[in-house]
C-alpha positions in Angstrom: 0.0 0.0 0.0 1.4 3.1 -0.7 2.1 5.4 2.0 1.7 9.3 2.3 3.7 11.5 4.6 0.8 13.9 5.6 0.0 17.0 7.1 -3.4 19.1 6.0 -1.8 22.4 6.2 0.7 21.3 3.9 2.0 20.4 0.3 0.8 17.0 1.1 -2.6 18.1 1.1 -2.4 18.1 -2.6 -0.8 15.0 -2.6 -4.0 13.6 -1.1 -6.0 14.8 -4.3 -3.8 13.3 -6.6 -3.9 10.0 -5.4 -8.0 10.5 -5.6 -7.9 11.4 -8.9 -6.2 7.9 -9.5 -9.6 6.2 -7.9 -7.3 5.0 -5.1 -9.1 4.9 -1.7 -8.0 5.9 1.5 -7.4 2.4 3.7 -7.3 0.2 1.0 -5.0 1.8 -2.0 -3.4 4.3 0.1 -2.4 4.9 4.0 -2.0 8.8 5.5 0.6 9.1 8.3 0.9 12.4 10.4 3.5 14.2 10.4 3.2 16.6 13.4 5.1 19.7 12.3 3.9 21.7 15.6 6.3 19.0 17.1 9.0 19.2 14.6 8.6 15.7 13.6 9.7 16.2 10.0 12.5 17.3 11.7 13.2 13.9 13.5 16.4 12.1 12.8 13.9 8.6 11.3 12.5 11.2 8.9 14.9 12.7 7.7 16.5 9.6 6.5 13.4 9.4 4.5 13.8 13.1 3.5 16.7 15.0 4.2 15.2 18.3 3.6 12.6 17.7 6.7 9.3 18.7 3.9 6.6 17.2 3.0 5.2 15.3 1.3 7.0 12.1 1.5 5.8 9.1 -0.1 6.5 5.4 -0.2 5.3 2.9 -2.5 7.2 -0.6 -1.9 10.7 0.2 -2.5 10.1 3.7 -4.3 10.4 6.5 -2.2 9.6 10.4 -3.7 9.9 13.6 -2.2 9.1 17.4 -3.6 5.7 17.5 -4.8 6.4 17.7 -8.8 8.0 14.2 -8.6 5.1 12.4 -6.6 2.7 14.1 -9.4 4.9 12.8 -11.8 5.7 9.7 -10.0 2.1 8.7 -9.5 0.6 9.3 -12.8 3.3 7.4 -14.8 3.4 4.5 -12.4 -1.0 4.5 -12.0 -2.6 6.0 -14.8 -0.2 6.4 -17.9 -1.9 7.4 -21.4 -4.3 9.2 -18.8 -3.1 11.4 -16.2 -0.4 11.2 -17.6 0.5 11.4 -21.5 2.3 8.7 -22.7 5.7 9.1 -23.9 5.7 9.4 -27.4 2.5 11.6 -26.9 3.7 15.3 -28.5 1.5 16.7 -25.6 4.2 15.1 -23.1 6.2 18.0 -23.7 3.4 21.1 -22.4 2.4 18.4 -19.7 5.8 18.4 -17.8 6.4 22.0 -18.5 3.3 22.9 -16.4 3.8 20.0 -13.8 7.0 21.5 -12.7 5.6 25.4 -13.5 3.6 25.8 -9.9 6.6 24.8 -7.7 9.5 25.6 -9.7 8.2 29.3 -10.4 5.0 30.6 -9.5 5.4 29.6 -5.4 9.1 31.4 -5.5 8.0 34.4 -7.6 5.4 34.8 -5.7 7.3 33.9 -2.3 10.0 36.6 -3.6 7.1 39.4 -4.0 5.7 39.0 -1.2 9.0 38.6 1.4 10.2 41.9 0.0 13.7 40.1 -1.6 15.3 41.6 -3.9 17.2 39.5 -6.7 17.7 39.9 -10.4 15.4 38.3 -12.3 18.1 37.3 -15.1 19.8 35.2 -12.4 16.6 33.2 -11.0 14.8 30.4 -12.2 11.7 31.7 -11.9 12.3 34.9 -13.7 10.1 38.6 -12.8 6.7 38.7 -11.0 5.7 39.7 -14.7 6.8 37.0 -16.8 5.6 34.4 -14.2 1.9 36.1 -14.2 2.1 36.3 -18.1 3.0 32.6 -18.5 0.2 31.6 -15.8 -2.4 33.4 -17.9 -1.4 31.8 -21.1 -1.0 28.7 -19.4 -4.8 28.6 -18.8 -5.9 30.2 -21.6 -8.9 29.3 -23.0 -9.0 26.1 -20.7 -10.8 24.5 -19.5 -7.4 22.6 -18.2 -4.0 23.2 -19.3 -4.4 20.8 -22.1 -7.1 21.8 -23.4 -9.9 19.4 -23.0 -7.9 16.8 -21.7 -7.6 17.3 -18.0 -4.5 15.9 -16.3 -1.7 15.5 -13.2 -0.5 18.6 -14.4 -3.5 20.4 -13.2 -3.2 19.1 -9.8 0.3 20.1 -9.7 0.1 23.6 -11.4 -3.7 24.3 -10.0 -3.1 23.6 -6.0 -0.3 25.7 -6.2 -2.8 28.8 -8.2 -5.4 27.8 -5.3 -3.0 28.0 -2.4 -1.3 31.3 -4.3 -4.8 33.3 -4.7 -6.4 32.3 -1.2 -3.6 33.6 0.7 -3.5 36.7 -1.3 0.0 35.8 -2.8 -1.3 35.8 -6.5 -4.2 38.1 -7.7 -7.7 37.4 -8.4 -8.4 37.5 -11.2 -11.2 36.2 -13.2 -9.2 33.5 -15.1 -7.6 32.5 -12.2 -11.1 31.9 -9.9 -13.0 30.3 -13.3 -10.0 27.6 -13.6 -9.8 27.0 -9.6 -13.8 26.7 -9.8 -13.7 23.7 -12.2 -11.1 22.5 -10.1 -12.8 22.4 -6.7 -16.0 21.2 -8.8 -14.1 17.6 -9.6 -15.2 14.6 -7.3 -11.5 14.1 -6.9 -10.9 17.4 -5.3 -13.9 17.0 -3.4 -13.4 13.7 -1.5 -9.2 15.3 -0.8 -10.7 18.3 0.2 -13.0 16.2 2.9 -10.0 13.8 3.9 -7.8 17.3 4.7 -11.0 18.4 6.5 -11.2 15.1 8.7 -7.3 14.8 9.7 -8.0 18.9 10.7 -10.6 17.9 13.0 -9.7 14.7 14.3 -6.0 16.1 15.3 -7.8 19.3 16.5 -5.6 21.8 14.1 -8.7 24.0 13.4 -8.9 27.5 14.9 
């Protein structure tokens, strides 16, 4: 059974909704274990040997283990729902799919991270580029939608739209009308829905609300 390193107030949270969007169920084709970050767990000598950077999500699945939230996207939809997901490899729309996989945490969270810590750096020098260029490529990204492929909805979504979500509700992106229609249709799918519901549960049973 495959096994997610989880907090709800985390990057894992998202990991929750990919495995959802595979069909696998919670108890039976997956298994959550808490990470308490109030108590610095992630920071625990066992986990880091699991992760040496002390984030999350981890996740294990028999004798693969994946850390950073790109990979287990990418990880998950090769290894569970290839042709799908996740386009196969000879598929020309491979190439726009793992471009916007990597897009969200590669350089739309540190953009907008930069922006809103006050840092100063030269855009020529960073990955990520200018506040601009990132916004620019985000709109064109979505475009006409209604998912980043066009019709054909996919792990890049998840990957690229939970980091838009998390951006815009903490006021680290703007909202703007493209960005709320393409979040709507996300938080509409049953996937998002039932992830959405686990978060809740693990919120409440640990008592993290409030």
């Amino acid at each position: 059974m495959i096994k997610l390193y989880h907090h709800p107030y985390s990057r894992a949270a998202a990991a929750v909704w990919m495995l959802e969007e595979l069909g696998l169920e919670e108890g039976t084709g997956y298994e959550l274990s808490f990470v308490d970050l109030k108590k610095l767990e992630q920071r625990s000598d066992a986990y880091r040997t699991l992760n040496p950077m002390a984030k999350i999500p981890t996740l294990v699945d028999g004798d693969a283990l994946v850390t950073e939230t790109g990979a287990v996207g990418l990880y998950l939809a090769d290894r569970y729902s290839p042709g799908h997901l996740a386009p196969e490899l000879d598929d020309p729309a491979r190439a726009a799919y793992l471009r916007w996989i990597l897009f969200g945490p590669s350089v739309m969270e540190p953009a907008a991270a930069t922006r809103a810590s006050g840092w100063e750096v030269n855009p020529v020098s960073v990955g990520w580029g200018s506040w601009e260029a990132m916004l620019a490529a985000t709109r064109a990204a979505i475009g006409e939608g209604p998912w980043l492929l066009g019709d054909r909805f996919t792990m890049a979504d998840v990957c690229f739209g939970s980091t838009l979500r998390f951006l815009v509700q903490f006021k680290m992106l703007p909202p703007e009308p493209l960005f709320l229609d393409y979040i709507e249709r996300l938080n509409a799918r049953p996937a998002a829905q039932r992830a959405a519901a686990i978060n809740e549960r693990v919120v409440a049973e640990r008592g993290l609300g409030g």
